[in-house]
C-alpha positions as a printed NumPy array, in Angstrom:
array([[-103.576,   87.65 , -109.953],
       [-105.965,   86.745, -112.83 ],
       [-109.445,   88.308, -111.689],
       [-111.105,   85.899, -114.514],
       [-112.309,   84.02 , -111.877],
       [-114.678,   86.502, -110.519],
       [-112.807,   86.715, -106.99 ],
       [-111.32 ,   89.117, -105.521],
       [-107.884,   88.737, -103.275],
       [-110.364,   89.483, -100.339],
       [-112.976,   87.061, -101.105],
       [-109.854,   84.102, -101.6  ],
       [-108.47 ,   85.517,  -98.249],
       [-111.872,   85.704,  -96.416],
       [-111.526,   81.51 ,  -97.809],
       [-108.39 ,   81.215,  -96.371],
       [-109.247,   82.797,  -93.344],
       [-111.866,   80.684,  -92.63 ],
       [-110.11 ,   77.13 ,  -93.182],
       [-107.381,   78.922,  -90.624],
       [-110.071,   79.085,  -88.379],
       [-111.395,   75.58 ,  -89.064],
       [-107.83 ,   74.673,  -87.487],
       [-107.987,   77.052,  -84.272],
       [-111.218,   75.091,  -83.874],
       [-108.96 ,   72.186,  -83.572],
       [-106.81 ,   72.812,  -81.229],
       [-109.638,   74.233,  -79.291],
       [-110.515,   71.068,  -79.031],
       [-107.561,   69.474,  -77.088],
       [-107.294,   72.454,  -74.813],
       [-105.148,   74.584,  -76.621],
       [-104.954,   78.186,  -77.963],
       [-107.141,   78.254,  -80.554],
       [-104.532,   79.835,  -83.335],
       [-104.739,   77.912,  -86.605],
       [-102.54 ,   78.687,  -89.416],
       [-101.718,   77.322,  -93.197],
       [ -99.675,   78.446,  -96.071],
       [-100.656,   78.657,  -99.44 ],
       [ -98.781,   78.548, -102.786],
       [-100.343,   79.209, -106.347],
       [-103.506,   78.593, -104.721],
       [-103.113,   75.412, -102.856],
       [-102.585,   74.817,  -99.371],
       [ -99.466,   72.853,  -98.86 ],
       [ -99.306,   73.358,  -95.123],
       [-101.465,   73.104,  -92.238],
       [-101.346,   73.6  ,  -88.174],
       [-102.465,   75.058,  -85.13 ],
       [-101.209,   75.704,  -82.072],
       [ -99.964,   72.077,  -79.749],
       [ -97.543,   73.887,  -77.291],
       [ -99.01 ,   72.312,  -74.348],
       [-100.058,   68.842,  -75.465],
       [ -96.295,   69.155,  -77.2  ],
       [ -95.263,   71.085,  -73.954],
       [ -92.371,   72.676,  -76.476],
       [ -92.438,   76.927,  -76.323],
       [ -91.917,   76.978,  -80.284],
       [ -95.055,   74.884,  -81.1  ],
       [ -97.144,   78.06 ,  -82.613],
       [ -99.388,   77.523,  -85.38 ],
       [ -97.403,   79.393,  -87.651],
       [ -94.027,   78.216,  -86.559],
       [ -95.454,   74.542,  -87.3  ],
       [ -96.995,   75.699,  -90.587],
       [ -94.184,   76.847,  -91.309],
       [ -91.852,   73.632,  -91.013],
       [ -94.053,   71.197,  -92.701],
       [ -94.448,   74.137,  -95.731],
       [ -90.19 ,   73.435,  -95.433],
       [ -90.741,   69.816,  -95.822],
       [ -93.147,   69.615,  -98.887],
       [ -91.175,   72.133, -100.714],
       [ -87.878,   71.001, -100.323],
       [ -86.667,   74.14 ,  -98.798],
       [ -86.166,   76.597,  -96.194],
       [ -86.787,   79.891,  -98.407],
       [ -90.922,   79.855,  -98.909],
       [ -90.946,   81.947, -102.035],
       [ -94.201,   82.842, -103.215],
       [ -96.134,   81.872, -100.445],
       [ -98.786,   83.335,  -98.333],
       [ -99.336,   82.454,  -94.61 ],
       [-102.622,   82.696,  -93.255],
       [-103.185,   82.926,  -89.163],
       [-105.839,   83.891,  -87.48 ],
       [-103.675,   86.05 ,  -84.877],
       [-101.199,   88.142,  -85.28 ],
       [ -97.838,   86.429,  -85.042],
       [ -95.857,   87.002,  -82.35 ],
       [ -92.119,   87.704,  -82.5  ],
       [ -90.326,   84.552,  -82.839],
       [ -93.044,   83.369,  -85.48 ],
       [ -92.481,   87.248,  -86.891],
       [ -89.001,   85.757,  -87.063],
       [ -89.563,   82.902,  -88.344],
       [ -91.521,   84.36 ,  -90.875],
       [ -88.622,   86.514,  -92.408],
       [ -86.029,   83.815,  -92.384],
       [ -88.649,   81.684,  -94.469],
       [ -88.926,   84.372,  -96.885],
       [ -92.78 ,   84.134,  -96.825],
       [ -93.751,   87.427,  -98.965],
       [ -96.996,   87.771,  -98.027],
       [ -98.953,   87.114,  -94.566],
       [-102.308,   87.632,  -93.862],
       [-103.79 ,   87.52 ,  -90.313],
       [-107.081,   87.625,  -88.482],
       [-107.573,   89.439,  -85.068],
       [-104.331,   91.617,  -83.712],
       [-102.207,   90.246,  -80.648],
       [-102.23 ,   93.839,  -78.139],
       [ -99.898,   92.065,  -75.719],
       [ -97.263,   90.154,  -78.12 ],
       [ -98.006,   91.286,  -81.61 ],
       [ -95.062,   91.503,  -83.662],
       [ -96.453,   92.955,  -87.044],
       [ -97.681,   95.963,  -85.771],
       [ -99.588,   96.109,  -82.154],
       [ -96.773,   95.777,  -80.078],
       [ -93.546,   96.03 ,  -82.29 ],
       [ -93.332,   95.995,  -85.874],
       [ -90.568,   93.509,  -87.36 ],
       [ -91.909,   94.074,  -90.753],
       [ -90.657,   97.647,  -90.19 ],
       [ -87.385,   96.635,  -89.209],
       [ -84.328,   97.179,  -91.79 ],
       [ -83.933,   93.726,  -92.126],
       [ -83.036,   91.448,  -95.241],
       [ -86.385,   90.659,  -96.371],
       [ -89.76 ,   92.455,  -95.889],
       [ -92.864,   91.085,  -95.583],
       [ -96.201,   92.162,  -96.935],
       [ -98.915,   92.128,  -93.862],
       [-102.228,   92.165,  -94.302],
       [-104.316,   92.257,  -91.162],
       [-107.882,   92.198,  -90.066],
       [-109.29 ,   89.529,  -92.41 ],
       [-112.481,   87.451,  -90.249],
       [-111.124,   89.967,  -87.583],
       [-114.088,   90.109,  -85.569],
       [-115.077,   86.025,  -85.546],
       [-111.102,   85.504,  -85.172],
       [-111.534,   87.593,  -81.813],
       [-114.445,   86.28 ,  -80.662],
       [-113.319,   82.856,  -80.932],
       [-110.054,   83.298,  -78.609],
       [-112.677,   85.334,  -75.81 ],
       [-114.314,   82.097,  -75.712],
       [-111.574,   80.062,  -74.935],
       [-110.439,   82.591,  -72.407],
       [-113.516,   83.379,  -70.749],
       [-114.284,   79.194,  -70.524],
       [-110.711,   78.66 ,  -69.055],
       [-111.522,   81.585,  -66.857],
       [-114.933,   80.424,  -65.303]])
């Protein structure tokens, strides 16, 4: 990465981060999961989503799964070569999945999944002998990532 720029990979993350949460805000707002997610490729962000798997009523509609497709679409291709995908919860298994088939070298989360996190809280895929393995980064916004799904819950609680 040129560091001419004056940023640092955790200050363009932390920028990342926060547009992924922009999203989650989204689907917040039409009663969904608030998981946002994009993907990124020298720098740009050439795919965008957040979770819809109620309003969709379809089990695969997770951020990252969606992000994922229309990345697909504007590239031409299924491989995502030299791409980062930023989510602001760790991915699950079948977006873990996902994630590995696409080839997406690099994926940087915000707040860890306890009860279906694939990428190290419940299983780790990216420690699985498998044909391609991804670099995880985890953490990044964790706290405000966090905070904003205990909302959600706690409203569709009361």
């Amino acid at each position: 990465m040129d560091k001419s720029n004056n940023f640092s990979e955790t200050d363009i993350d932390i920028s990342f981060m926060r547009e992924a949460m922009s999203l989650a805000k989204g689907a917040e707002e039409i009663d969904e999961v608030p998981v946002g997610a994009l993907v990124v490729k020298d720098g740009v962000v050439i795919a965008r989503a957040f979770n819809t798997r109620e309003t969709s009523k379809c089990a695969t509609h997770h951020a990252e799964v969606l992000a994922i497709e229309e990345a697909c679409r504007v590239l031409g291709g299924w491989r995502l070569i030299g791409c980062t995908l930023y989510v602001t919860m760790e991915p699950c298994a079948m977006c873990a999945g996902a994630i590995i088939n696409a080839r997406i070298p690099r994926v940087v989360y915000g707040t860890k999944d306890i009860r279906f996190g694939a990428f190290g809280s419940l299983i780790d895929l990216s420690g699985v002998p498998l044909n391609h393995k991804p670099e995880i980064v985890g953490g990044v916004l964790e706290d405000e990532c966090r905070e904003m799904l205990r909302e959600y819950f706690k409203k569709k609680r009361s």
